[in-house]
C-alpha positions as CSV (number, residue, x, y, z in Angstrom):
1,X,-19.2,-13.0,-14.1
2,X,-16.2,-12.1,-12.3
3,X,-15.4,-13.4,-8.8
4,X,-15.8,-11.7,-5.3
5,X,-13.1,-12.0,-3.0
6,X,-13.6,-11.2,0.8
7,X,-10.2,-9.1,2.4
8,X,-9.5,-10.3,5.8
9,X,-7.1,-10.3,8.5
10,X,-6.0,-9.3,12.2
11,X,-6.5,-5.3,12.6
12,X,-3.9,-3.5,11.4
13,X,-2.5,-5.4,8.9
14,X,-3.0,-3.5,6.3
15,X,-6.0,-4.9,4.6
16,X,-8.0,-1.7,4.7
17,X,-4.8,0.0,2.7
18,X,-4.5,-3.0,0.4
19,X,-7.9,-1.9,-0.8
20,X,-7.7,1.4,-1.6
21,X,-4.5,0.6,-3.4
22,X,-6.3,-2.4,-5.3
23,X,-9.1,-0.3,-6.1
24,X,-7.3,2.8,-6.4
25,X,-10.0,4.7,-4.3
26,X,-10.0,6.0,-0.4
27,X,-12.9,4.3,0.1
28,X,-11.7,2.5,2.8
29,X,-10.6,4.5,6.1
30,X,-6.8,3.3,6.7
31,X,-6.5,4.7,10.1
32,X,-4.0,3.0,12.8
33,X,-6.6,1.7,14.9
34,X,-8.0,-1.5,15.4
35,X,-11.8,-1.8,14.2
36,X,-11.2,1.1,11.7
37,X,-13.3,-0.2,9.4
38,X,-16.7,-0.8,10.5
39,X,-19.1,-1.1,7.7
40,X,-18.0,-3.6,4.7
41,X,-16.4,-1.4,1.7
42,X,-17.1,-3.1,-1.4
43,X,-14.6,-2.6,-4.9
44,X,-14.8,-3.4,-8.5
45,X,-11.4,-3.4,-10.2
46,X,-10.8,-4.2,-13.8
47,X,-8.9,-7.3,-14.6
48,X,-5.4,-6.3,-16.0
49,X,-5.1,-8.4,-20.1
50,X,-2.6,-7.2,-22.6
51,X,-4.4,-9.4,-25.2
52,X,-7.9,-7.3,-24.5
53,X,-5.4,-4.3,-25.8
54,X,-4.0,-5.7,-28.9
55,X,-8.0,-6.6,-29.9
56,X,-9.0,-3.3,-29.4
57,X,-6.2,-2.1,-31.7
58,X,-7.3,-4.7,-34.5
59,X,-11.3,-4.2,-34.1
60,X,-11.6,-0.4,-33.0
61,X,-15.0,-0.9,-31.4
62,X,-16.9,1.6,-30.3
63,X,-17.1,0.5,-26.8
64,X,-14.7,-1.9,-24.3
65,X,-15.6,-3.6,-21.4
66,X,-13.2,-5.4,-19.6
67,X,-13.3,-8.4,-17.0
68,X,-13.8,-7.0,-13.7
69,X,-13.2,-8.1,-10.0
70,X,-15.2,-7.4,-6.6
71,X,-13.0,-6.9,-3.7
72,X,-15.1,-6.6,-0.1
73,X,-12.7,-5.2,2.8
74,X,-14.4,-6.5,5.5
75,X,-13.9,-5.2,9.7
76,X,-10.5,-7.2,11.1
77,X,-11.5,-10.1,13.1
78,X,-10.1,-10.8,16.9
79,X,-10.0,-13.8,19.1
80,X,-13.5,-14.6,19.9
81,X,-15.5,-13.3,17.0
82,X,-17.4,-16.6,17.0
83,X,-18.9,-15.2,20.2
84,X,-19.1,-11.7,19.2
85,X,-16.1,-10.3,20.5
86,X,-15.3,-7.3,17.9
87,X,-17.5,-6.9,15.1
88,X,-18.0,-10.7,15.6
89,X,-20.9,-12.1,13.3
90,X,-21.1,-9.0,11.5
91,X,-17.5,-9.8,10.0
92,X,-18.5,-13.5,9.4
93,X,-21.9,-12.7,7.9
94,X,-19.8,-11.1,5.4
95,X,-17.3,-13.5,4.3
96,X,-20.3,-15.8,3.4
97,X,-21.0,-13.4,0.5
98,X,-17.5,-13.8,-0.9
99,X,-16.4,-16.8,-3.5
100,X,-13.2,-16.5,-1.8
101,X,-10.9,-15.3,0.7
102,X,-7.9,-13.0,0.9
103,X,-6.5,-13.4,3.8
104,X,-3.7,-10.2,4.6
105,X,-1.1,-11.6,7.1
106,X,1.4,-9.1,8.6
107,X,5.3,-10.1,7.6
108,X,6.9,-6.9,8.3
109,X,8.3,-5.3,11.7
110,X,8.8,-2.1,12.9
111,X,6.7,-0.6,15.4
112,X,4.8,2.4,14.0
113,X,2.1,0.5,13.3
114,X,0.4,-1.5,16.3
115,X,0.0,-4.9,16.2
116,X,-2.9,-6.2,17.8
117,X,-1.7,-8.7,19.5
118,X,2.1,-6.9,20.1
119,X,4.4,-8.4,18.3
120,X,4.7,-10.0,14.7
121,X,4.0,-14.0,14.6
122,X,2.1,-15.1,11.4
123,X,1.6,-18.2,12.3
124,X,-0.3,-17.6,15.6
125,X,-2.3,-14.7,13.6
126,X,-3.7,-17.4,11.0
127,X,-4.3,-19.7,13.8
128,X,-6.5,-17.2,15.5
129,X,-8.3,-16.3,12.6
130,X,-8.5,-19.9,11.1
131,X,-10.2,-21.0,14.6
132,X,-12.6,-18.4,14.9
133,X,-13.5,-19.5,11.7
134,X,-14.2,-22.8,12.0
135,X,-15.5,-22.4,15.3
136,X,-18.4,-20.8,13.9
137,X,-18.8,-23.3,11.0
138,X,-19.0,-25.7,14.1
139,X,-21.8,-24.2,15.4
140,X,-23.9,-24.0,11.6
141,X,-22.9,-27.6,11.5
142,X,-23.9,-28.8,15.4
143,X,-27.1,-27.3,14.3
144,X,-27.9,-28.9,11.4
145,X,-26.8,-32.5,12.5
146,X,-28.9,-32.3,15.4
147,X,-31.9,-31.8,12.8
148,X,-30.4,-34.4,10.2
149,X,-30.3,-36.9,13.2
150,X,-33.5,-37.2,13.9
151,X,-35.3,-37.1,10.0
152,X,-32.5,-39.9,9.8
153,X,-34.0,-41.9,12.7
154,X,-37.6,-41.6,10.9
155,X,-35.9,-43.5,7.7
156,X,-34.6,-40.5,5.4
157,X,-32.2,-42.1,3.4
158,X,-31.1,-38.9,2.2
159,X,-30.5,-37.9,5.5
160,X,-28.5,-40.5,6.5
161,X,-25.9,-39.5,4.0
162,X,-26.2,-36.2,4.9
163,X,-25.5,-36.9,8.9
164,X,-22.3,-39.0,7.8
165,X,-20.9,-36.1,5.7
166,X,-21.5,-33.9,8.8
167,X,-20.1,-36.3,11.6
168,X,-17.0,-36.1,9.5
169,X,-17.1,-32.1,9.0
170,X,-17.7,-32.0,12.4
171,X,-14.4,-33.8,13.5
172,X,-12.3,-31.4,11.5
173,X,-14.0,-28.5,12.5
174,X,-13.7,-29.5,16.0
175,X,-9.6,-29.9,15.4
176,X,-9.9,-25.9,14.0
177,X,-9.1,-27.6,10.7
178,X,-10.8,-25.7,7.5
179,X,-13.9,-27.6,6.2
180,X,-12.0,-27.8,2.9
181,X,-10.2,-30.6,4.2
182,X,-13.2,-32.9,4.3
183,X,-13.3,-35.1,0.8
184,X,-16.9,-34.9,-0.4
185,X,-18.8,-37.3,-3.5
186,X,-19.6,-34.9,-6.4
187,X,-23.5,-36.3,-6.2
188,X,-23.4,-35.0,-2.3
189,X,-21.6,-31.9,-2.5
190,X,-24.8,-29.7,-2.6
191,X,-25.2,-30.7,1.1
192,X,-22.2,-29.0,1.9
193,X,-22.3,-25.8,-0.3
194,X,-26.3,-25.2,1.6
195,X,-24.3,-24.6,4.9
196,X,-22.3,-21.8,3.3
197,X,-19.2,-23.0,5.3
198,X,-16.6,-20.1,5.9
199,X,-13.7,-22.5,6.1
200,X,-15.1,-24.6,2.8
201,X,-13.8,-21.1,0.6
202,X,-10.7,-21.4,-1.2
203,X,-8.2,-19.3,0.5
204,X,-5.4,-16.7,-0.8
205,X,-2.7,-16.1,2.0
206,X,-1.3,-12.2,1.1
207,X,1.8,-11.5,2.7
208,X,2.3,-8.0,3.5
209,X,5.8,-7.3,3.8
210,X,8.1,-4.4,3.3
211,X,9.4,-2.5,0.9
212,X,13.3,-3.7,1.3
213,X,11.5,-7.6,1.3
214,X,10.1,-7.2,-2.2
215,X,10.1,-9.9,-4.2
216,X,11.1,-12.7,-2.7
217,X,9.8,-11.8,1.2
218,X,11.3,-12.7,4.4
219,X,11.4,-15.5,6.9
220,X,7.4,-14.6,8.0
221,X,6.7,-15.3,4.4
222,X,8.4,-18.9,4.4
223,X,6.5,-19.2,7.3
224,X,3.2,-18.3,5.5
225,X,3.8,-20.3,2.8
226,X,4.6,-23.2,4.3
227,X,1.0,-23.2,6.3
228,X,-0.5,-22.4,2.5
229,X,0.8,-25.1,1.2
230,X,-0.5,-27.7,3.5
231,X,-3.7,-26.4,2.6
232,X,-3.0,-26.2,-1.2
233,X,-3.7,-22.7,-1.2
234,X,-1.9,-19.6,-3.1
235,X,0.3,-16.8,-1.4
236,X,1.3,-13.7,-3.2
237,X,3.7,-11.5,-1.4
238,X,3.2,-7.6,-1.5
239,X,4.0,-4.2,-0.4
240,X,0.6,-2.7,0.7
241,X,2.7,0.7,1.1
242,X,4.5,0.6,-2.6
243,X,1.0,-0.9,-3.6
244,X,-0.8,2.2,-2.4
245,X,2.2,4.3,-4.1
246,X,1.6,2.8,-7.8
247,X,-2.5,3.2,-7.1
248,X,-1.7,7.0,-7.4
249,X,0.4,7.3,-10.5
250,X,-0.4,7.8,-13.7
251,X,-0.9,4.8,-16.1
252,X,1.8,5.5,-18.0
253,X,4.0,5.9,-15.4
254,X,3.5,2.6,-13.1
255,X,6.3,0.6,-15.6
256,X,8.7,2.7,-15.4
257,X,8.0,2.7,-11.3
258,X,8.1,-0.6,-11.3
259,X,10.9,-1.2,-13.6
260,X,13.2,0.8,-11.0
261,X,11.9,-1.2,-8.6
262,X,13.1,-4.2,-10.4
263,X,9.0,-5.6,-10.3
264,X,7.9,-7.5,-13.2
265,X,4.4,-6.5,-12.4
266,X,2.8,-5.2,-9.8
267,X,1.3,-6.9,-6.7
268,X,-2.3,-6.1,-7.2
269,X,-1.8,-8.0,-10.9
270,X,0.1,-10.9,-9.0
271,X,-3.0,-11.1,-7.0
272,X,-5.8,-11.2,-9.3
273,X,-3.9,-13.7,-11.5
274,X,-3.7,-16.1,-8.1
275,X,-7.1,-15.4,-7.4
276,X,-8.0,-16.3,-11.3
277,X,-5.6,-19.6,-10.5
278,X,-7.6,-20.2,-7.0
279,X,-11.0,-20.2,-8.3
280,X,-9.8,-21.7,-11.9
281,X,-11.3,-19.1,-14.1
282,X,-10.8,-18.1,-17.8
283,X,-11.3,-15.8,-20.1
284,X,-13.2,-15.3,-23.4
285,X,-13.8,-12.5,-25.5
286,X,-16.8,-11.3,-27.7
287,X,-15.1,-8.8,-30.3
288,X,-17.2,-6.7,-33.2
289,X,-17.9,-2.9,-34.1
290,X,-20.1,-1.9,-31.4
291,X,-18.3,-3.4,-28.6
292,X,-14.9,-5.9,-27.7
293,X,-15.8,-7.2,-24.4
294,X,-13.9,-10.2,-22.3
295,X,-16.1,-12.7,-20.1
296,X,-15.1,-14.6,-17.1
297,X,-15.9,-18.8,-16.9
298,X,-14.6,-21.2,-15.3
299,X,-11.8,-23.8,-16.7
300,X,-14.1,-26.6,-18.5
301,X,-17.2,-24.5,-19.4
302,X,-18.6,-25.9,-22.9
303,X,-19.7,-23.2,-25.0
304,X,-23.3,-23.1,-24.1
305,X,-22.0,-22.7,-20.3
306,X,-19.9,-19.7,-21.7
307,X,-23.1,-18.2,-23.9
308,X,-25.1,-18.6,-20.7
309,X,-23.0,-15.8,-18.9
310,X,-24.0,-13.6,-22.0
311,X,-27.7,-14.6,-21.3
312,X,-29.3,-17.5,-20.1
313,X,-31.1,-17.3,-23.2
314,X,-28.3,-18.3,-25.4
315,X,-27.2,-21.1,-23.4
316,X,-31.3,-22.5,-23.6
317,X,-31.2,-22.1,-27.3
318,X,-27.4,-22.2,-28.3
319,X,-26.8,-23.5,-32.0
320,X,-23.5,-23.3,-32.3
321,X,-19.9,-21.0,-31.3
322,X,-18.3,-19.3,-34.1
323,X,-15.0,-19.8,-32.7
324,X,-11.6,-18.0,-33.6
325,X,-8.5,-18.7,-30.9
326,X,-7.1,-15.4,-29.7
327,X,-3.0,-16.2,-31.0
328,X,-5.5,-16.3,-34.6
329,X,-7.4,-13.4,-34.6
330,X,-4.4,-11.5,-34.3
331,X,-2.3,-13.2,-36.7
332,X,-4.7,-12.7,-38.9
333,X,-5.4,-9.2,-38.2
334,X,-9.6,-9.9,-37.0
335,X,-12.1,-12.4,-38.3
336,X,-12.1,-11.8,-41.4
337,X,-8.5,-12.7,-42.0
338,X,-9.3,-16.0,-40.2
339,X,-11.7,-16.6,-42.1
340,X,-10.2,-16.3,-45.2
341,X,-7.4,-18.1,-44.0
342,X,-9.6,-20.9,-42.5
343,X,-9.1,-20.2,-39.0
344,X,-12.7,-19.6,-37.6
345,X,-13.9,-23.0,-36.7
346,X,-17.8,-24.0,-35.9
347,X,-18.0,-25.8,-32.6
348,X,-20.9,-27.8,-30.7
349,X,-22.1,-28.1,-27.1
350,X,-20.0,-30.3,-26.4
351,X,-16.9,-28.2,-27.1
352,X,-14.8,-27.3,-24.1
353,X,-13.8,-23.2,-24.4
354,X,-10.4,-22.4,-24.1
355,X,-9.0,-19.5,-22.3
356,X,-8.4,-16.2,-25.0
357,X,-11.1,-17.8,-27.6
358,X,-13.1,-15.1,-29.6
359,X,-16.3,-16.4,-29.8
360,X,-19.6,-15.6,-31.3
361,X,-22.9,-17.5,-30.4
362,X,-25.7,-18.6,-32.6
363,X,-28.9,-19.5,-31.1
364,X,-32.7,-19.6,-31.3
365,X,-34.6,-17.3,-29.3
């Protein structure tokens, strides 16, 4: 399953780099000009899990395939891209596609790279992008009140709801306030996820700083995360640059790069593991012979939800999970050791998966 994340930002702040790091390509042009990218670039990158190693070394199977992310660098948005100033709705058509947003805010100075705007002010560059943002969601919103109004006035009761929930959209939007503010009923929250709101996505601030800020940023970052947290969001704080650096090294050399740098890990692993935190995904593995594999869910699947990203098939006819947790396959050297040692338990539908469980599905076909 995975997750898509959409990269966005001002131009030239280093989203466009932050991609070919992250995906350790040069797929995306990183040119010092606004509007360098043009078309959407689009990235799969394999989620970094120690524990995905150490079953490989127990199982040897003939074939690994790891979790994987999709990250979409998408054209850098201006003032007025609600009204087609700069790529306009060819940027926000895109964001739509995403499950959530990484949004690449400038935090370092110096001037060979041009700002847009000319000088270095995070909080004015979220602002700019967060109201072009909702401005358009104001306008998907204005349209479809004006047709839930009048079914309403015929004696939809359905409608009626649905006109409430978008009155109160409607005043955050019109405040340039993120949809995700608006507290919707479970039962009703379909209505909301039809308009494919760009301001309704969960959102990962990214602040791009220098080298010399690494780890703990700099006073745009405090800035940064202050704004996040009012929105309950993540920020991560990165080097694009030393990003881009480690992209190009060896795998066996990228420790011992970041160990001089004093970096427990790098940024793009900080950054999938908010973005796993964001959306609140897990992990589960499927390990035999022919293949050890690890599957993305999200926290409080039951196990017929998890045998559903398998196949929909096994979730239609799921049995049972044959299910061993990952700290006891290990210790027990694979599944046969926990099954001889009574580790391997037999769980029902109504069993909640937790994250690292080795799991294998019955079902009827």
């Amino acid at each position: 399953m995975g997750f898509k994340c959409g990269i966005v930002g001002l131009p030239n702040v280093g989203k466009s780099t932050l991609f070919n790091a992250i995906t350790a390509s040069e797929q995306a042009a990183a040119a010092n000009y606004p509007f360098c990218t043009i078309d959407k670039n689009t990235g799969t990158v394999v989620v970094p899990d120690p524990r995905l190693d150490a079953l490989i070394e127990i199982v040897k199977p003939v074939r690994v395939v790891p979790a994987t992310m999709q990250f979409d660098d998408i054209a850098g948005l201006v003032a007025g891209a609600s009204k087609n100033e700069g790529l306009g709705n060819k940027f926000l058509g895109h964001i739509r596609e995403s499950d959530a947003i990484a949004h690449v805010v400038r935090c370092f100075e110096g001037g060979d790279v041009i700002h847009v705007t000319g000088n270095v002010d995070p909080q004015r560059d979220i602002g700019v992008i967060q109201t072009e943002l909702a401005l358009k969601d104001l306008a998907t919103v204005d349209v479809r009140l004006d047709k839930s109004e009048k079914l309403a006035r015929s004696g939809d009761k359905e409608e009626k709801i649905r006109v409430d929930i978008l009155k109160q959209l409607k005043v955050v939007l019109d405040e340039a306030k993120p949809a995700r503010f608006v507290q919707v009923p479970p039962q009703h929250e379909h209505m909301v996820r039809e308009l494919m709101l760009l301001t309704r996505k969960p959102v990962l601030y990214v602040c791009n700083v220098a080298e010399s800020d690494l780890p703990d940023g700099n006073k745009h970052c405090e800035t940064v995360k202050r704004i996040a947290a009012e929105e309950g969001a993540e920020t991560v704080i990165i080097s694009v640059k030393i990003e881009q650096e480690i992209s190009r090294l060896p795998a066996a050399e990228r420790k011992e790069f970041l160990d001089g740098m004093g970096l427990k890990d790098s940024g793009m692993d900080r950054l999938i593991q908010a973005g796993y935190r964001l959306l609140g995904l897990r992990t589960y593995f499927t390990a035999g012979v022919k293949e050890v594999r690890a599957w993305t869910i999200r926290a409080g699947d039951t196990a017929p939800m998890a045998a559903g990203v398998i196949h929909t098939d096994f979730e239609k006819g799921f049995i049972r999970a044959e299910t061993i947790s990952y700290a006891d396959f290990v210790a027990c050297g694979g599944e046969q050791g926990a099954k001889d040692k009574g580790k391997l338990r037999t769980e029902g539908k109504e069993y909640v998966v937790q994250d690292g469980d080795v799991m294998h599905f019955r079902f009827n076909v």
